[in-house]
C-alpha positions as CSV (number, residue, x, y, z in Angstrom):
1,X,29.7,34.9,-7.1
2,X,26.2,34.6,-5.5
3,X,24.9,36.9,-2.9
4,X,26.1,35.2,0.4
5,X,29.7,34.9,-0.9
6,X,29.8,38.7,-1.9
7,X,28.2,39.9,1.8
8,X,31.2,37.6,3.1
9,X,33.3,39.0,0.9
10,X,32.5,42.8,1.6
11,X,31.9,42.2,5.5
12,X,35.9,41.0,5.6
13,X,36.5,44.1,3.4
14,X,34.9,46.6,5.7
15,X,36.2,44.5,8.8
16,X,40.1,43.7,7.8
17,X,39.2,40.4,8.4
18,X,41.2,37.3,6.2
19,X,38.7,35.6,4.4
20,X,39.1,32.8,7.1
21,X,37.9,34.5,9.8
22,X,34.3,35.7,7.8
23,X,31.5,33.1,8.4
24,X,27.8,33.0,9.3
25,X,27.9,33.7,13.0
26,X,29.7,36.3,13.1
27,X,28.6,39.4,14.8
28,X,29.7,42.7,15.8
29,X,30.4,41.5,19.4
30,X,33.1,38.8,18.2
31,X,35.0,41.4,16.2
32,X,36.6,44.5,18.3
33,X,37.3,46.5,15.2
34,X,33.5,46.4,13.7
35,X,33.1,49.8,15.4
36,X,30.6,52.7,14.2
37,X,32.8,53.9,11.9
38,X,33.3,50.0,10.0
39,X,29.2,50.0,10.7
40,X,29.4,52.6,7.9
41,X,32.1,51.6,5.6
42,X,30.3,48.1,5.8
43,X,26.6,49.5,5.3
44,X,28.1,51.7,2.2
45,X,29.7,49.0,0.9
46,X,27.1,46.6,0.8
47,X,24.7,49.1,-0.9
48,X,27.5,49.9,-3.4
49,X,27.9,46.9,-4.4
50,X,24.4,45.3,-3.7
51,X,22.4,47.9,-5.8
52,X,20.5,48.3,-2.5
53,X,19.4,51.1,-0.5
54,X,18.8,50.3,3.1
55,X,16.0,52.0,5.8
56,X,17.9,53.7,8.8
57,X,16.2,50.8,11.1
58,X,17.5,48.4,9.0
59,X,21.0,49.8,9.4
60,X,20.5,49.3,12.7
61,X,19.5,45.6,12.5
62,X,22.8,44.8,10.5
63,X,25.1,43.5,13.6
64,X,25.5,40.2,12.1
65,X,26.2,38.4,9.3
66,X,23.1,36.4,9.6
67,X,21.0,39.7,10.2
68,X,22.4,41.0,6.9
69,X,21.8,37.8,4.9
70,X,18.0,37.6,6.4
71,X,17.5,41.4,5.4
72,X,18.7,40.6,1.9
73,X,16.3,37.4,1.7
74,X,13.8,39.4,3.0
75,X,14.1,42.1,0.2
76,X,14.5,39.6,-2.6
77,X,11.2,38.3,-1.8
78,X,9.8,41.7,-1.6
79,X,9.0,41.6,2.3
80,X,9.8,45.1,2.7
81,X,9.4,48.5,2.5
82,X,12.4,49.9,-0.1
């Protein structure tokens, strides 16, 4: 499983979301139950199983699907600070 599928994969974990409802553009305005609390869950989740640690601003920055997957390119080509 590459990267992108496993984000999906732990974003509908985290979420409750069928693996149908998980795509690209989704953000944490189109889904009522990505709360603080799944914000979390999510964030842990995706270090866990990731091998990543992420920056507190960062955390901030993951509302999206997209923001999550540009964050990881981002840190696989070393354009960061972790």
């Amino acid at each position: 499983m590459n990267d992108e599928a496993e984000i999906l994969r732990l974003v509908g974990l985290a979420l409750g979301l069928s693996p149908a409802a998980v795509h690209k553009g989704l953000t944490s305005e189109d889904v009522p139950a990505w709360d603080s609390l799944a914000h979390i869950t999510l964030v842990g989740l995706l270090e866990e199983h990731l091998g990543t640690r992420f920056h507190e601003n960062e955390i901030a920055e993951l509302v999206s699907i997209e923001a999550i997957l540009a964050t990881m390119a981002r840190r696989a080509r070393g354009d960061c600070d972790n």
